[in-house]
C-alpha positions in Angstrom: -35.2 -15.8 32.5 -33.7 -19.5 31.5 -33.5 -19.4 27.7 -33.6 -22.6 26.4 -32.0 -23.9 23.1 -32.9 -23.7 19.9 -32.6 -27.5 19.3 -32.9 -29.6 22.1 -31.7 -33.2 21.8 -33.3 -35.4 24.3 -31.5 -38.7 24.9 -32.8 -41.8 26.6 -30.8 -41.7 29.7 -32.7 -38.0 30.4 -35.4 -37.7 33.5 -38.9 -38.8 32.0 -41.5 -37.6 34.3 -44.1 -40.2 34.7 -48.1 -38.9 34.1 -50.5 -40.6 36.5 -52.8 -41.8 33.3 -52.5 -45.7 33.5 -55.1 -48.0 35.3 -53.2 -51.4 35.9 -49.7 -52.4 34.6 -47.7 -49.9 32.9 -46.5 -46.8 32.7 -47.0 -43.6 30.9 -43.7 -41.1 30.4 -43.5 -37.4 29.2 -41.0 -37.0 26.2 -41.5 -33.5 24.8 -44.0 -31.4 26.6 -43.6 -27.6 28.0 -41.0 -28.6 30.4 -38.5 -29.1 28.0 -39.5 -25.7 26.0 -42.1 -27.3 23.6 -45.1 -25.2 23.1 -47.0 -26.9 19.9 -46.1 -30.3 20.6 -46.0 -33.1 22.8 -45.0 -36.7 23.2 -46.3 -39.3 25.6 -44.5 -42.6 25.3 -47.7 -45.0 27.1 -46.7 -49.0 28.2 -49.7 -50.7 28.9 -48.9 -54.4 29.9 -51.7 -57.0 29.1 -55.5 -55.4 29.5 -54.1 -52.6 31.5 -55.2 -49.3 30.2 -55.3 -45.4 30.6 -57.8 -43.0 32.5 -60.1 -41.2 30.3 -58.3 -38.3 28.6 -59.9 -35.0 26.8 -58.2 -32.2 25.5 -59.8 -28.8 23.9 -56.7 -29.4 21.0 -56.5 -32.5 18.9 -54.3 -35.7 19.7 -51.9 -38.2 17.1 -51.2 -41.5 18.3 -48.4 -44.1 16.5 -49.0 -47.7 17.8 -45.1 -48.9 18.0 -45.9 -52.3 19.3 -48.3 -54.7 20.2 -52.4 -54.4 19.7 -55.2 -53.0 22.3 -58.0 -50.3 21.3 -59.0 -47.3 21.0 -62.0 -46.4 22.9 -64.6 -43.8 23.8 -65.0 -44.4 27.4 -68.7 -43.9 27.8 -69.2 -47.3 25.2 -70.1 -45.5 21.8 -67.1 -46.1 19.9 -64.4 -48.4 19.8 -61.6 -49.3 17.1 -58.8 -52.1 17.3 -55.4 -50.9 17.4 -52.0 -53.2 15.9 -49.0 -52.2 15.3 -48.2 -49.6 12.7 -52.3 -48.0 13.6 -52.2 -44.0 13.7 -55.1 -42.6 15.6 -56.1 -38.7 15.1 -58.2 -37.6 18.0 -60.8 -34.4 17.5 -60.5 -31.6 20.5 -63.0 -31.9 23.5 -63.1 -36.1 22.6 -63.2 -38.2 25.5 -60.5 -41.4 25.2 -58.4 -43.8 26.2 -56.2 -46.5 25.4 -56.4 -50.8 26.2 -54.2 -53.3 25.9 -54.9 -56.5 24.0 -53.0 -59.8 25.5 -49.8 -59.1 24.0 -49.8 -55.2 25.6 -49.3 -52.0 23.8 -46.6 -49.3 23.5 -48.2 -46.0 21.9 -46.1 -42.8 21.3 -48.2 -39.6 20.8 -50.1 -36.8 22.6 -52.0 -33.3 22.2 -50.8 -30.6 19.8 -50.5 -28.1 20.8 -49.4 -29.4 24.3 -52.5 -29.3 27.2 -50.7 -28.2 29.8 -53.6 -29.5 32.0 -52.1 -33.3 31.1 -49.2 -31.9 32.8 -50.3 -30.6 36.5 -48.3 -31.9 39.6 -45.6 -33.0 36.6 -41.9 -32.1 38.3 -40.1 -29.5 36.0 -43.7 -28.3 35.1 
């Protein structure tokens, strides 16, 4: 069995396996997830370049979001609910919620992602 560290530091020049969540421009990149050893937490960084946005996303665990740059929305995908998002927004998402994620006209770059990790986010991810 491959024991993995304790601590793992994860630099920027590491692999990033990309998740096939965005609808337009941008990209979406795993950060921590199983495939690095992490069990109870996980980190998507999502790009989303003007008024792209992501698939709709559910998990049976909750979700944290931190809105690094830009503005877009937070959205329920079946029209019910919808929230602007700007820099600096945190958005806490309840388990079995349906989401996603647009960007405004200046794009948006959101860091988050289920805790614990849904390693159903994660099929047909290399490494996973």
């Amino acid at each position: 069995m491959n024991q993995l560290p304790t601590v793992l530091v994860l630099r920027e020049s590491d692999p990033r396996p990309e998740l096939a969540i965005v609808k337009g421009d941008g990209v979406a990149r795993v950060l921590v997830w199983p495939g690095v050893g992490a069990e109870l937490r996980s980190m998507q960084s999502i790009i989303l370049r003007p008024r792209s946005r992501t698939l709709a996303l559910k998990h049976p665990m909750e979700a944290v979001y931190y809105v690094v740059a830009g503005s877009g929305t937070a959205a329920d995908p079946d029209g019910i609910d919808r929230f602007d998002l700007i820099e600096g927004s945190m958005i806490h998402i309840e388990p079995e919620t349906r989401y996603e994620f647009q960007a405004g006209d200046d794009g948006i770059e959101i860091l988050g992602g289920p805790c614990p990790a849904d390693r159903a986010l994660y099929n047909g991810v290399a490494g996973q």
